[in-house]
N, C-alpha and C positions, 0 to 999 in steps of 0.2 A: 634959359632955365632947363636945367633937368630932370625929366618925364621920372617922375617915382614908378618904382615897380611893388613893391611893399609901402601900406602908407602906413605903414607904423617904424618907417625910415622916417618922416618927418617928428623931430623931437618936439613943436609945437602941440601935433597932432594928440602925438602921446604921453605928451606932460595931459592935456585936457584931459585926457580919456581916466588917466590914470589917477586924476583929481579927485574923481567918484571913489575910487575904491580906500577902503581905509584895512589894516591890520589888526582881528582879531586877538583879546588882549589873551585871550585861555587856549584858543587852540593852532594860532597861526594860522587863519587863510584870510583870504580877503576877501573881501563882502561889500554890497555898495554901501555908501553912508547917509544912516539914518539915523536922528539925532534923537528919537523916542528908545535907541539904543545906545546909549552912553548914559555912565551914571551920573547923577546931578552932581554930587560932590567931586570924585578923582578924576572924573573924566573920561573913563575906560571907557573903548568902545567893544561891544561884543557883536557878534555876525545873529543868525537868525536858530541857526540852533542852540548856540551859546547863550542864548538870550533868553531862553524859557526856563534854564537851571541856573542861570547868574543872579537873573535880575530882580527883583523885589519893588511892586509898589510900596508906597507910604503916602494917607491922606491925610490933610490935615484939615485944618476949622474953615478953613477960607473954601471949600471943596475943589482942591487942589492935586491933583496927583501927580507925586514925584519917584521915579524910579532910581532906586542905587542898587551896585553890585553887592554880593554876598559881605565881602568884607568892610566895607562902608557901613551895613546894614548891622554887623557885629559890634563895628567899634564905635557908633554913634550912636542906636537903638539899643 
């Protein structure tokens, strides 16, 4: 077997590694994934600055809180 010199030569390594990150839907970067940041509805995921101007609670009866993005929040509310 041969001795890696970069371990992100190993494509296992960096499939896993790369598992974590997801693609911001509004400004392109990548962020790790956190699912208190995808909207309930379309699924979008936003990063952590995109997530303070995107995203919108909604509670309901049950005292439930669900977060959508902006336009989820237009076309359903």
């Amino acid at each position: 077997m041969s001795k890696l010199i970069n371990p992100l030569e190993d494509k296992y390594f960096f499939n896993y590694i790369t598992s974590f990150l997801k693609m911001c839907k509004k400004c392109n970067t990548f962020d790790y994934i956190n699912y208190i940041n995808v909207c309930c509805i379309c699924k979008d995921f936003y990063c952590k600055i995109c997530n303070s101007t995107e995203m919108k609670y909604h509670g309901y009866y049950d005292e439930t809180n669900h977060k959508y993005c902006y336009l989820c929040e237009t076309k359903y509310f």
